[in-house]
C-alpha positions in Angstrom: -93.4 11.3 18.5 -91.5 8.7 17.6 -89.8 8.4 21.0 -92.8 8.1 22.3 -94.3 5.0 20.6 -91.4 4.0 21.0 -91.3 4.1 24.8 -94.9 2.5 24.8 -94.1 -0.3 22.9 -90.6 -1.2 25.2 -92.8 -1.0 28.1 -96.0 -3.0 27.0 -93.3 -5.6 25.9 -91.8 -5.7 29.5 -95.4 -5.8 31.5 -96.1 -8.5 29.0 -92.9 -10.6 29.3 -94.1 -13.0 32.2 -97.2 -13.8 30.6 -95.7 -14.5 27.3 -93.0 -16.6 28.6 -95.6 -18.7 30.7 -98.4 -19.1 27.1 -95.0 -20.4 25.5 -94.0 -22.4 28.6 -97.9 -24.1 28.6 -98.0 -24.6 24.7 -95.0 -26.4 24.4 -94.1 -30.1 25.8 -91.4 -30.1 27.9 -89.4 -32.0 24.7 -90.4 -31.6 21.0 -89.3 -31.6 17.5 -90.3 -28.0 16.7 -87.4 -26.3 14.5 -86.3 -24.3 16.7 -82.9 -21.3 16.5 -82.4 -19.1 19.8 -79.7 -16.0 19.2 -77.9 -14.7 22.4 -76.0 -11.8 22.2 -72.0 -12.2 21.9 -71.4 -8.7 22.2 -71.6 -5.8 25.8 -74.8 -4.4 26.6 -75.3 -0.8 27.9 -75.6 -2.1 31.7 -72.8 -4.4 31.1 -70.1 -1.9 30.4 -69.8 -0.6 33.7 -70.0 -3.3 35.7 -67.1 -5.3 37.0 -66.0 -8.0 34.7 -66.5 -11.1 37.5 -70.3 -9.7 37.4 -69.9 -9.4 33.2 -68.9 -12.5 33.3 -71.4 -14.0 35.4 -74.4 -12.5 34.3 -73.1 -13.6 30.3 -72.5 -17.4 31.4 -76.4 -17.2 33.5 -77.6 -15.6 30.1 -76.3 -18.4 27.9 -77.0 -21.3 29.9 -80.8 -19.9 30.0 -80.3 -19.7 26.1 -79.0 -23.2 25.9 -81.4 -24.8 28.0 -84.4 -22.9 25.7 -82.9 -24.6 22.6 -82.6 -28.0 24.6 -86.2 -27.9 24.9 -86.4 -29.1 21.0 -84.4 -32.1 19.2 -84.3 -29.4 16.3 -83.3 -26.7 18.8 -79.7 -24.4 18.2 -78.5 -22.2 20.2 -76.2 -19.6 18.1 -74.0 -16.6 20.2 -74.1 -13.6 17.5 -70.2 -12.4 18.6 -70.3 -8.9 18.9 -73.9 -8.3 18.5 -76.1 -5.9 21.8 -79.3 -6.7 23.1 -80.5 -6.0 20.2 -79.3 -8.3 17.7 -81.8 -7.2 15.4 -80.6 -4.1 14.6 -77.4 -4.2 15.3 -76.9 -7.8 12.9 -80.3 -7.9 11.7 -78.5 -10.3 8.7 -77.8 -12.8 11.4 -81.5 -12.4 12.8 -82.9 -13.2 8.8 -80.1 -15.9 8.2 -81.8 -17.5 11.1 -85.5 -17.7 10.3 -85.0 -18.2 6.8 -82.7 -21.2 8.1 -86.3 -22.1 10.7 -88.7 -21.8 7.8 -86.5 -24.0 5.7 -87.0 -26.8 8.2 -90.4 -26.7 8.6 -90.8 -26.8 4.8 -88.8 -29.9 4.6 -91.1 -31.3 7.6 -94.4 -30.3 5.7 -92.6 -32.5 2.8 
């Protein structure tokens, strides 16, 4: 059962990807001040362990440039690679995931002030 939901919930996440990304796209000016922290995973990924490593490679440098430029899009934006961390950062550092929205929250607080 658990699979299941599971399974639901990865794929309502994917057939809802382009739509988020373009809501996020539309509600944000193209430059802001919103605190702002975007992880990128450090570590292999299941489809990146067979692949050959001038493909790895590629597809790593792609990923992070896209992660940079996401950050760019705030003055308060950071960009942080979890080294050694999957996909899922979450559960596989979920420490690094908390350090990073306590660290978010923290400076909106001090904006609200």
């Amino acid at each position: 059962m658990a699979n299941a939901a599971l399974a639901r919930t990865a794929l309502s996440e994917q057939q809802s990807m382009d739509e988020s990304s373009r809501q996020v796209l539309a509600s944000q000016p193209a430059s802001s001040t919103l605190p702002l922290i975007v992880l990128t995973a450090g570590g292999q990924n299941g489809p990146q362990a067979g692949m050959p490593e001038s493909e790895r490679m590629a597809l790593t440098a792609v990923t992070r440039e896209n992660h940079a430029a996401i950050a760019a899009r705030s003055s308060a934006g950071i960009h942080r690679v979890v080294e050694g961390a999957p996909h899922n950062i979450q559960w596989a550092q979920p420490d690094a995931v908390v350090a990073a929205i306590l660290e978010v929250i923290g400076k909106v607080e001090t904006i609200d002030r």
